[in-house]
C-alpha positions as CSV (number, residue, x, y, z in Angstrom):
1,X,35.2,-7.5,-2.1
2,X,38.9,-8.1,-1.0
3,X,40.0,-8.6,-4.3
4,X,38.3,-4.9,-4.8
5,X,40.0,-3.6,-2.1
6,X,43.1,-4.5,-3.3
7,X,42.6,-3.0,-6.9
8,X,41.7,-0.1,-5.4
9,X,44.6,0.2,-3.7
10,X,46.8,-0.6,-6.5
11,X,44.7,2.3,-8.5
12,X,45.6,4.6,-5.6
13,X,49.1,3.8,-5.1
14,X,49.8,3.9,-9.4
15,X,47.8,7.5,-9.2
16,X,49.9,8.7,-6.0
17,X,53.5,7.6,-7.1
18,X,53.0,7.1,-10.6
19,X,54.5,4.4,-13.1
20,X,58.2,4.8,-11.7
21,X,57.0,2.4,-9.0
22,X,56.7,-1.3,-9.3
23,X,54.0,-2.5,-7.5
24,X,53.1,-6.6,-6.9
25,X,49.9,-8.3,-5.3
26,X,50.4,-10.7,-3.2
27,X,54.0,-11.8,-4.2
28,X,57.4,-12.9,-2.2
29,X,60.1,-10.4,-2.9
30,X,63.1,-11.9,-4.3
31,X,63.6,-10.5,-7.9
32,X,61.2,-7.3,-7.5
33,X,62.7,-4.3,-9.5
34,X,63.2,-1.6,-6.9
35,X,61.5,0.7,-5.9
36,X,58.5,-1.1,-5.5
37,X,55.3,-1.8,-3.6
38,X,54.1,-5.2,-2.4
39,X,50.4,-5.3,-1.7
40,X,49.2,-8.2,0.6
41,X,46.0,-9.0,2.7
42,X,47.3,-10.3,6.1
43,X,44.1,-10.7,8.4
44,X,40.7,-11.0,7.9
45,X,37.9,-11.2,10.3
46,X,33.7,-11.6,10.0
47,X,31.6,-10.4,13.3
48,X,28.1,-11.1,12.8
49,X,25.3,-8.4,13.4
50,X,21.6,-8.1,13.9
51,X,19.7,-9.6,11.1
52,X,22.2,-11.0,8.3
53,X,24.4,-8.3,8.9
54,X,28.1,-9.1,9.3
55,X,31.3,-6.8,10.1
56,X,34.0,-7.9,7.7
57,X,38.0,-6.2,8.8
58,X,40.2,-6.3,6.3
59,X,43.9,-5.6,7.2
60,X,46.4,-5.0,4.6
61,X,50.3,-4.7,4.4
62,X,51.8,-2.3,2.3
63,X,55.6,-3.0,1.7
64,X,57.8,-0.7,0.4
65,X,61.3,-1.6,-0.8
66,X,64.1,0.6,-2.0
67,X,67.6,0.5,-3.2
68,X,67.9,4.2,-2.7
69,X,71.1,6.1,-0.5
70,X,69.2,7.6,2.4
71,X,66.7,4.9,3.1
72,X,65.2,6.3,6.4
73,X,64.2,9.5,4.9
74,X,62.6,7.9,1.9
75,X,60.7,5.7,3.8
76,X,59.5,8.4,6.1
77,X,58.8,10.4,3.3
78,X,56.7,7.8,1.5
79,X,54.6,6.7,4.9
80,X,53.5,10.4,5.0
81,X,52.0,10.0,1.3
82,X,50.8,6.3,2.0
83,X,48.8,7.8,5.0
84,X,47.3,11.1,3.1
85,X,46.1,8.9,0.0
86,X,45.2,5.4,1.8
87,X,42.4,6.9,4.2
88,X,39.3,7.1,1.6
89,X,39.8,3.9,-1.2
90,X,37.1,3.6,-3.9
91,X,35.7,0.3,-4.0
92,X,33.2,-1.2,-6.4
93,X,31.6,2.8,-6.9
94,X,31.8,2.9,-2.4
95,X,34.4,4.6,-0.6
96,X,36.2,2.7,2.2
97,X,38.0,4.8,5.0
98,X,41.1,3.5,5.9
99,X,41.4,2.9,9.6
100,X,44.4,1.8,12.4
101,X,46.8,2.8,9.7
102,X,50.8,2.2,10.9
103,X,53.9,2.9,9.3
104,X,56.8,0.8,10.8
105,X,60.0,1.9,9.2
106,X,62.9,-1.1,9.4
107,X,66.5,-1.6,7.6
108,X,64.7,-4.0,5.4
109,X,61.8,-1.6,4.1
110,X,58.7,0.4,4.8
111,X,55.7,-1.9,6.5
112,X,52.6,0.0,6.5
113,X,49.7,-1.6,7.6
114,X,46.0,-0.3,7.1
115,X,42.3,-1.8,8.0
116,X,39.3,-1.6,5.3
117,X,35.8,-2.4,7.2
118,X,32.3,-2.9,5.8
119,X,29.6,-4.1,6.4
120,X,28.1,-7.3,4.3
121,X,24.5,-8.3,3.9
122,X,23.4,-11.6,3.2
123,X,20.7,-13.1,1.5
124,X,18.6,-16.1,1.3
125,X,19.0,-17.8,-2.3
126,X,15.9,-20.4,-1.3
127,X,12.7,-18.8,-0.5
128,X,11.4,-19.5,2.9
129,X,7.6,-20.7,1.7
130,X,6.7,-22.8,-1.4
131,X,3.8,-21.5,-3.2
132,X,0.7,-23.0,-2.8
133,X,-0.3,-25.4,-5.8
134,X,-3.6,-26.0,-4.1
135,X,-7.6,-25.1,-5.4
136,X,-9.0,-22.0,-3.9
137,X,-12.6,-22.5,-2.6
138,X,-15.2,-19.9,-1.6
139,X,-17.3,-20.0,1.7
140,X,-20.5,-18.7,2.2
141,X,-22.5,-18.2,5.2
């Protein structure tokens, strides 16, 4: 499902921002042609539920990089866009909403951060009885 995730948000950012935008999963950021988006998973945590249930969280960082003049206001410019297109993702035919989303704007670049939670069910691969290999009798009386 994370690999999903981050497709889908590769799909959303390419459909948002176009193909003037470089964008790189899970990558270190020397040599990037700028501008460009680096798309990394940076926390993931499993709660269990009820049943076979679990809660997966899914937090994401969303670099942007830039060699442009005013850097501030492109980077302010591009967190408002990365927060009105990042808060429903298509996954796998589901939609995700995007939750805790940040935007922390530095000298260095734009760090936006954004959570993807779902729900996972698990399943037993073994069954839990054998089947019975046995005669069948019939009682009377």
């Amino acid at each position: 499902m994370i690999a999903g995730i981050m497709e889908g948000i590769r799909e959303t950012l390419l459909q948002e921002f176009g193909e003037g935008y470089s964008l790189y999963v899970d990558t270190a950021e020397e040599n990037k042609q700028k501008p460009c988006f680096l798309i990394s998973c940076t926390n993931l945590t499993m709660k269990p539920y009820r049943g076979k249930r679990y809660w997966h969280t899914c937090r994401f960082l969303i670099r942007y990089l830039t060699d442009g003049a005013e850097k501030q206001m492109e980077y302010a410019a591009v967190s408002e866009r990365l927060f009105d297109c990042l808060h429903l993702l298509a996954v796998e035919g589901e939609l995700l909403r995007g939750t805790e989303m940040t935007a922390q704007l530095t000298d260095e670049g734009l760090n936006f951060t954004v959570n993807y939670d779902y729900f996972r069910y698990l399943t037993d691969a073994e069954p839990k009885m054998d089947v019975f290999g046995g005669t069948i009798t019939e009682v009377k009386g």
